[in-house]
C-alpha positions as CSV (number, residue, x, y, z in Angstrom):
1,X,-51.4,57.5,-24.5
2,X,-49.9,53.7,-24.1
3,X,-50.3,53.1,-27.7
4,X,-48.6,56.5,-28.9
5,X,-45.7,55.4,-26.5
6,X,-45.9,52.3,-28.4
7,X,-45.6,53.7,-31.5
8,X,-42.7,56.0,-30.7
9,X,-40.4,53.3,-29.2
10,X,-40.9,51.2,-32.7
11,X,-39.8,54.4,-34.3
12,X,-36.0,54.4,-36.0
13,X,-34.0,57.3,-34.8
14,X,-34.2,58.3,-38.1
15,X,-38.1,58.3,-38.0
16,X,-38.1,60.0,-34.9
17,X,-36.0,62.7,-35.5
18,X,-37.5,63.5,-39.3
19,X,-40.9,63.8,-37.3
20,X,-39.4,66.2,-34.4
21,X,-37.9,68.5,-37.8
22,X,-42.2,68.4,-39.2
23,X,-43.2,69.7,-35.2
24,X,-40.9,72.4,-35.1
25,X,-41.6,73.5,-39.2
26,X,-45.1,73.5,-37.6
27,X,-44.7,75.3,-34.3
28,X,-42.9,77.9,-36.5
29,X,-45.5,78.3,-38.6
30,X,-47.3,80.8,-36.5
31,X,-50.5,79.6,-38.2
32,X,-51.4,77.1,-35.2
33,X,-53.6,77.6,-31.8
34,X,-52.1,77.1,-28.7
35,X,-53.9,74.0,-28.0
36,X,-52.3,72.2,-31.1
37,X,-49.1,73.9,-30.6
38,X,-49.1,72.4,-26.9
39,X,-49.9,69.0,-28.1
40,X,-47.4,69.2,-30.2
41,X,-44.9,70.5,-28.1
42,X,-45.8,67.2,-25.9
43,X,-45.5,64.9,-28.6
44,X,-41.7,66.8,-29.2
45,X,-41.1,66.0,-25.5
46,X,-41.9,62.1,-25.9
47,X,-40.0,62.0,-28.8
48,X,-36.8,63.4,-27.8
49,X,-37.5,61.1,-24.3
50,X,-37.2,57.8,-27.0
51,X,-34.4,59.0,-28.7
52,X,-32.3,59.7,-25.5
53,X,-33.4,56.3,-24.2
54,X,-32.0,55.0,-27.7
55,X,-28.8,56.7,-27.0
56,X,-28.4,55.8,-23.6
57,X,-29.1,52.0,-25.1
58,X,-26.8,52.5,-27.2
59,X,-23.8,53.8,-25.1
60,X,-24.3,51.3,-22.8
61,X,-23.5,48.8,-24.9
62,X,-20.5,50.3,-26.3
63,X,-19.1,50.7,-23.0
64,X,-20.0,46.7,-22.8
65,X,-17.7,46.0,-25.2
66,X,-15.0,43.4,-24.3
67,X,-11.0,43.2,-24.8
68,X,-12.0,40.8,-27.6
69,X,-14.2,43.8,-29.6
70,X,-17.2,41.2,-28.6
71,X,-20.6,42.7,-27.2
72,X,-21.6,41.5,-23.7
73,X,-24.6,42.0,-23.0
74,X,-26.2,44.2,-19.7
């Protein structure tokens, strides 16, 4: 489980979110078992969990920014 967690936070937002768009083509497909269509319903939980933490990264930062437009760090 570590190294899937792992894996998901080296993931670009872009990566993430192209592979939550193949779990739901999947879970849609009707042509799954419920066990796989749990696990993959977990693995769409963790995802959207990294790309939130992305998020919240990133609006963090943006409220960071200084009078000068400059980044400070949190």
């Amino acid at each position: 489980m570590a190294e899937t967690e792992n894996r998901n936070q080296e993931m670009t937002m872009e990566e993430a979110l192209k592979e939550l768009d193949g779990i739901v083509e999947r879970l849609e497909s009707r042509e799954i078992s419920l066990e796989d269509s749990f696990a993959l319903y977990q693995k769409g939980m963790e995802l959207l969990r990294q790309c939130g933490s992305k998020i919240d990264t990133v609006e963090k930062k943006m409220l960071k920014l200084n009078e000068d437009g400059e980044l400070s760090e949190f």
